[in-house]
Each structure stands twice: as structure tokens, then as C-alpha cells.
N, C-alpha and C positions, 0 to 999 in steps of 0.2 A: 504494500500500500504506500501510496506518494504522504510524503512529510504534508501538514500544511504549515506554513509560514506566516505569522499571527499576522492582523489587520494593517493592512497600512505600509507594510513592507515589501509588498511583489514589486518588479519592476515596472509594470506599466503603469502603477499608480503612484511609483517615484516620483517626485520633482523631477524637473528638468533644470538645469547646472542655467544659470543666466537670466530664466524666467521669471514671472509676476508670485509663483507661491516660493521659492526660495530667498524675497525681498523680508526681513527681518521689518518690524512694527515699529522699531525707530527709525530708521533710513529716512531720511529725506525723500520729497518725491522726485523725480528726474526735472519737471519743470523746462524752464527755458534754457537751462543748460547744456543739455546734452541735444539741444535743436541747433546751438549756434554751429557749430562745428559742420557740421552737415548741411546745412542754410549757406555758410560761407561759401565750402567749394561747392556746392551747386550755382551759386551766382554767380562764381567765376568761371566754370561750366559752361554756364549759357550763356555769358558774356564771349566767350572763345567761340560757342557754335553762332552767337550771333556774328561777330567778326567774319569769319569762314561765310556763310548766309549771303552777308549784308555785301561782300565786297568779291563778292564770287572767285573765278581760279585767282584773282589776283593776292587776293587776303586770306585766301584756305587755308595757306602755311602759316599766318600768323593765328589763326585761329585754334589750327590744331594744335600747336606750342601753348597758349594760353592755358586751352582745355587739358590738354596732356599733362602742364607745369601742374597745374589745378588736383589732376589725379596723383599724382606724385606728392603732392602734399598733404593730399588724403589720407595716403596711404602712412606717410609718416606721421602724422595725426595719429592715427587709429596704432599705430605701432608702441607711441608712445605716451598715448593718454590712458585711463581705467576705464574700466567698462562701463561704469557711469554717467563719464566724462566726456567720451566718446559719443553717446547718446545713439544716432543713429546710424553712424557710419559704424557700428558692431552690430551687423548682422547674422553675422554667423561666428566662426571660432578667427582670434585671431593673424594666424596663420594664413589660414583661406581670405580672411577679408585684407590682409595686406598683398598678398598675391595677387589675388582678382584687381586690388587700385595696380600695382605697378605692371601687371602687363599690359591690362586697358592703356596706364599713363604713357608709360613706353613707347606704345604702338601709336598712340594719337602722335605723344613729338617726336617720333622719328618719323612719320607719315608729313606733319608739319616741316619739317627739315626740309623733306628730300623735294615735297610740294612743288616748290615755287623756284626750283632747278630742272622740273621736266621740261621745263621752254613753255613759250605762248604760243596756241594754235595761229597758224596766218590763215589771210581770207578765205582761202581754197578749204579748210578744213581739216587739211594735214601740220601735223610738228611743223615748227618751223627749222631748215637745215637744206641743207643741199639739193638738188633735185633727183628724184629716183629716177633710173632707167626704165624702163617697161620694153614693151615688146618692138614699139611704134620708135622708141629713140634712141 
């Protein structure tokens, strides 16, 4: 016959590690705190996709730098503040959530970098550069 395991102790009616029933009755409540941090780089966020947007291939590279710069400070944000502190940008386990900012941030500014060195299209549509041969020349 299976053991039973008194009330309250099986794992699926364990807390979860991070959660609303593991918050102790003194704690503070998170409040406007842990929104600044998260409010911040999201503004510079959309300030960078507005950039990118507003000023089309010309300002994409500066945009994705912004945005990118933006995720990269998230990331060390979240690296270096308490899970309280942190507020929203701890989503998940620290690890994963500073991961998921620096390759996201990575990938926007080295995308941003490389942007605004692939040349400006000319009238015809194609790169601007040399002219191709074809069959006819």
C-alpha cells in the first residue's frame, strides 16, 4: 500500500518558488517599484523601434542600437537587481531571463550595426554598386 503524505505536503499543492502564496505577510507590496525598471527599457524600446519606423532604411541602424542598447540593459538590470526589485523584467528564472535580454539585445545591435553598411537601394531597385552582366551585356 502507497505511504500517504499528511495535508499540504504533495507537490502539486506546493508553493511555487517566486509566487503570490510564498510572499511572507510582512513584505511590502511590489507597488510602483518593480514597474519602473520595466516601464524604463520598454520606453527606450519603442523609442528605438520608433527611430527604425519613423526614419525608415535610413535610421533602422540607429534604431536597432537604441533598442538593442535598451535590451542589454535589461538584461543587466535583471542580472543585478532582487526579484522584487526587478518587478517585471523576472519573468521567469534568472538565468533564462538574462539570456532571452542578451541575445534578443545582441541580435537587434549587431543587426543595427551592420544596417546602415548594406548600401542604399538606387532608383532601379537594385544595391547600389557596379553594374551586373547579364546575358544581353
Amino acid at each position: 500500500m502507497p505511504r500517504h503524505a499528511p495535508p499540504g505536503s504533495h507537490r502539486l499543492g506546493s508553493p511555487v518558488r517566486g509566487s503570490a502564496a510564498t510572499e511572507r505577510p510582512g513584505d511590502p507590496p511590489l507597488g510602483v517599484i518593480g514597474v519602473v525598471p520595466y516601464f524604463a527599457i520598454l520606453t527606450v524600446v519603442a523609442a528605438g523601434l520608433y527611430i527604425a519606423w519613423h526614419q525608415g532604411s535610413a535610421g533602422g541602424g540607429r534604431g536597432g542600437v537604441v533598442a538593442g542598447a535598451a535590451l542589454l540593459v535589461a538584461a543587466i538590470a535583471r542580472l543585478l537587481l532582487p526579484r522584487k526589485a526587478a518587478g517585471l523584467l523576472a519573468s521567469r528564472g534568472r538565468v533564462s531571463d538574462v539570456l532571452t535580454l542578451v541575445v534578443f539585445g545582441a541580435g537587434l545591435l549587431i543587426a543595427g550595426l551592420v544596417l546602415p553598411r548594406l548600401g542604399p537601394l538606387s532608383a532601379q531597385g537594385r544595391m547600389a554598386g557596379p553594374p551586373m552582366k547579364g546575358k544581353h551585356g
